[in-house]
N, C-alpha and C positions, 0 to 999 in steps of 0.2 A: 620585518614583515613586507609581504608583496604590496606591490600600489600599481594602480591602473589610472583610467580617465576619470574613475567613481572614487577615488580616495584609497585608501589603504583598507586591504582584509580585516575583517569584525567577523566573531561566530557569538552569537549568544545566544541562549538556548528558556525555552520556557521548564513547566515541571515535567511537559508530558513526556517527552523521550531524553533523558540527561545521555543515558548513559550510547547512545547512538549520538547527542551531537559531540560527546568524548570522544567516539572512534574517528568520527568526522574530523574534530580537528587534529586529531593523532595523525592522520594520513594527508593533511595538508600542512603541519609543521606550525602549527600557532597554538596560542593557548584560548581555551574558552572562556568569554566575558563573564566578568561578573555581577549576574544578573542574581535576586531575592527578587520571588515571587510570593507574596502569603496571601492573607485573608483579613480583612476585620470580622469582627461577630458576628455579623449578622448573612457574612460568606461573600461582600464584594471584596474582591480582589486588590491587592495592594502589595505593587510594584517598585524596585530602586533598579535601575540599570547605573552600576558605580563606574566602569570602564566611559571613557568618552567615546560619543558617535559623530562629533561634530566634523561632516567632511566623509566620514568613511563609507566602503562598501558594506554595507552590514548584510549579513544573511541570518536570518531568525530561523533556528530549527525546531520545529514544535509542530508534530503530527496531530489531528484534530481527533484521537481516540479517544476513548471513555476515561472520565467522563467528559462526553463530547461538549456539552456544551462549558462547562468550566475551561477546557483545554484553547475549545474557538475564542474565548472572549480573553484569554490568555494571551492570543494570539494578536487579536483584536489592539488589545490595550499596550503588548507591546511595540508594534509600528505604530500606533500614536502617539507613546513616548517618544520613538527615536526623531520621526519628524517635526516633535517641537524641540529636539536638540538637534536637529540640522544636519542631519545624515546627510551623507551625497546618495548614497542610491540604499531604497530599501527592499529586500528579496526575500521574502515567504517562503521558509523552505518546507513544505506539507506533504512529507513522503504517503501517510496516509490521509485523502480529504472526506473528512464526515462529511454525511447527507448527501453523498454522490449517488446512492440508490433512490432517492427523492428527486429524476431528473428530468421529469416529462409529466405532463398530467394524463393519465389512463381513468379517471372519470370526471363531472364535474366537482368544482370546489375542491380542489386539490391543489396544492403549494407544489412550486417547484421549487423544493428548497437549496439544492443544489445550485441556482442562480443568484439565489439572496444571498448565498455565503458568497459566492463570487464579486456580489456587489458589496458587501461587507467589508470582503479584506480590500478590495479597489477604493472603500471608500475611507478605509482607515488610514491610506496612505502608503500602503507598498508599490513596489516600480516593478517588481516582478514575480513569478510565482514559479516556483520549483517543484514539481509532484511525481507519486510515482504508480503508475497502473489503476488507472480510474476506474471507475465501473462503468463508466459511459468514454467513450472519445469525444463525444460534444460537446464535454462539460469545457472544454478548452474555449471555446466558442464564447462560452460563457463570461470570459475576462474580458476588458477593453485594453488590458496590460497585456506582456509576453508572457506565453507559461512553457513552459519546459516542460514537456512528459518522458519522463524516464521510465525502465521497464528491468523490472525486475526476471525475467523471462529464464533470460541464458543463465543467471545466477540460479535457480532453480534447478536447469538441466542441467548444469556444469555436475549441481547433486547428484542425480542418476547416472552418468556417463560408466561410473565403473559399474554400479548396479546394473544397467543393461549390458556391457561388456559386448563382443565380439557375439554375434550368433545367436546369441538371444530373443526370445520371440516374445517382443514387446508389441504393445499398441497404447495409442495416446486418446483419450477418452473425454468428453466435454459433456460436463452432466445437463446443457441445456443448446437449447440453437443458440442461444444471445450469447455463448461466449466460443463458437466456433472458429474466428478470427483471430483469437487469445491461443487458442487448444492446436490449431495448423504452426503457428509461431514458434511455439513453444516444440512443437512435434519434429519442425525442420532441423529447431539444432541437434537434435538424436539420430537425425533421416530416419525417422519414425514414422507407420500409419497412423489413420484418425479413426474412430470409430466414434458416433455422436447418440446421446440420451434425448428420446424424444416424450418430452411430458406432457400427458393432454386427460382433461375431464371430461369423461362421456357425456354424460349429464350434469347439471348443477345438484350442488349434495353428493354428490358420490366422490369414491375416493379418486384419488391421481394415478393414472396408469402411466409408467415406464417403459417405453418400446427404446431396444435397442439398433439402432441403424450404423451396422457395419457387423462384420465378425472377430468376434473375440473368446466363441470356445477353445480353449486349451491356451489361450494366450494371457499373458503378465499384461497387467493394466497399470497404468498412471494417471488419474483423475486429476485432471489443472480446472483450479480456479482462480478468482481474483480476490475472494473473499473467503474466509470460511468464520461464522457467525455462532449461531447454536449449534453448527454441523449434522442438524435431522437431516438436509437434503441430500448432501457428500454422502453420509451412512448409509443413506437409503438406495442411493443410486449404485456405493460398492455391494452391498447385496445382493443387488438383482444382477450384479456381473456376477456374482460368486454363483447366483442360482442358472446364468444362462452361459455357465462351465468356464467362468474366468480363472485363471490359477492363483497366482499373486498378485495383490491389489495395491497402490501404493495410493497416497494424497498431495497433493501438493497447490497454496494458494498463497498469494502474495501479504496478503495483511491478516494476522492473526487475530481476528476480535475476541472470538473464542468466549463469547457472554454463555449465559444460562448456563447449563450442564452438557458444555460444547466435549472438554478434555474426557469426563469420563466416557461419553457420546463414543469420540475417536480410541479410549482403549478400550471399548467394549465392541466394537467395530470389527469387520473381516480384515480389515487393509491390515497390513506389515506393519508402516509409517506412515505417519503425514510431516508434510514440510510446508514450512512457514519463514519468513523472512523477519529483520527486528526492524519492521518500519514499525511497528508496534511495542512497545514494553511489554515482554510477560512477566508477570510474578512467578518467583518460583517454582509456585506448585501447579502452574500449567506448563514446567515441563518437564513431561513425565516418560516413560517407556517409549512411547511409541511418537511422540513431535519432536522432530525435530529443528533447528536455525539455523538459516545460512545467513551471513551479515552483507548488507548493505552499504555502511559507512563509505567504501571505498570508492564504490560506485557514486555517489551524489557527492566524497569529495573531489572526485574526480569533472562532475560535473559545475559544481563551485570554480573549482580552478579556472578551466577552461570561460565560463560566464565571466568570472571576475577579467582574466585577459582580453577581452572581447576576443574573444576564438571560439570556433565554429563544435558545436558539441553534439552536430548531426552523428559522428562517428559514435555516439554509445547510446544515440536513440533506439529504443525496441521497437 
């Protein structure tokens, strides 16, 4: 196994995504610890990491998805284990971080939850944090440790590439102003237009009007986001392309949460596909016709690698 200034490579993984920190360490040529996770009765959590950490580089791969808070305190309990076995360096690898939409207060009495989790994992004892396509860029702000933002982006487009093909009369589409910055990124690697969804309440009580700002009759659309949740918004927004003469609709968003009655939502939907990446686990039967996965593993262990060397990993920042 590799060694650096932090001890020798460590992957060990919580319950939430196993089968992503497998691919992970498939592409970095180690085997993953072995780590039991369970429960006593009454549902607190009750951990053995069997592999020794004493000394090592450890990276904990454990995405903070549903259910979130089980998954967080998974996460929680396992850098505190490692650093009362004496880890040399501890790294949170969080390709999805719950309660990043929780990042700012927009009335009074409102948590910024996305700051507590920050103080949370800094305070349980990690040396770093590994993440991938926030829902805020400030939440980085938010750690007093290093955090890595990686970007699921070009993995996304690399999907499209033959889809739009030569000639093709594409446009890249952002269902809101807040992820306009995401939607241009995303657009360049195709050398793609933007066209943007502008959502606004006339009045309070009335419904949400969708103004589109750009043109996009007769043109193939690809809707990026960062999230796709219950997918009412996504659906709602390929509609009123379809009704202001879009032709082909596609979806595409980095972390699949996919709660409520998201998957029938998306095949009941105008779009073609939607794509998704596996910083999330889905169960089977989310997925179905029309979702697609691209995988990640390769990307974060690529970025593992280069952390673990102390070398510079600006090259696969998005």
């Amino acid at each position: 196994m590799k060694k650096s200034n932090y001890g020798e490579l460590s992957i060990i993984s919580g319950n939430s995504n196993i089968p992503l920190a497998k691919e992970i360490c498939k592409h970095l040529g180690v085997e993953l610890g072995d780590t039991v996770v369970n429960h006593f009765k009454d549902g607190e959590i009750n951990l053995n990491i069997s592999s020794s950490a004493r000394g090592k580089d450890v990276f904990v791969i454990q995405p903070t998805s549903g259910p979130v808070n089980d998954h967080l305190m998974e996460l929680l309990i396992l850098i505190d284990a490692l650093k009362r076995a004496s880890a040399g360096r501890i790294n949170a690898v969080v390709p999805y971080y719950g309660y990043a939409r929780q990042d700012r207060k927009t009335k009074a009495r409102e948590p910024i939850t996305a700051k507590l989790v920050a103080d949370l994992i800094t305070t349980a004892g990690a040396d770093r944090v590994i993440t991938m396509d926030l829902h805020a860029g400030q939440i980085q702000g938010y750690f007093d440790i290093p955090v890595d933002h990686l970007s699921a982006l070009e993995k996304l487009a690399d999907y499209f590439r033959d889809i739009v093909g030569e000639g093709e009369d594409f446009i890249v589409v952002s269902p809101d102003l807040g992820g306009v910055t995401r939607t241009r990124k995303f657009a360049n690697y195709l050398k793609l237009p933007i066209a943007i969804i502008e959502k606004t309440r006339p009045r309070p009580n009335e419904n949400e009007v969708m103004n589109v700002i750009g043109e996009i009759e007769g043109k193939n659309v690809i809707l990026v986001d960062d999230i796709i949740d219950t997918g009412g918004t996504i659906c709602k927004a390929a509609q009123v392309l379809r009704d202001r003469g879009a032709k082909k609709i596609y979806g595409a968003a980095t972390h699949g949460v996919l709660s409520d009655n998201a998957v029938n939502r998306i095949e009941d939907s105008v779009m073609e596909e939607f794509i998704i990446t596996d910083t999330i686990n889905q169960p089977e039967k989310n997925i179905v016709n029309k979702i697609k996965v691209v995988h990640v593993g390769d990307l974060i262990a690529k970025a593992i690698d280069r952390i673990h060397n102390s070398e510079s990993i600006s090259v696969i920042f998005g």
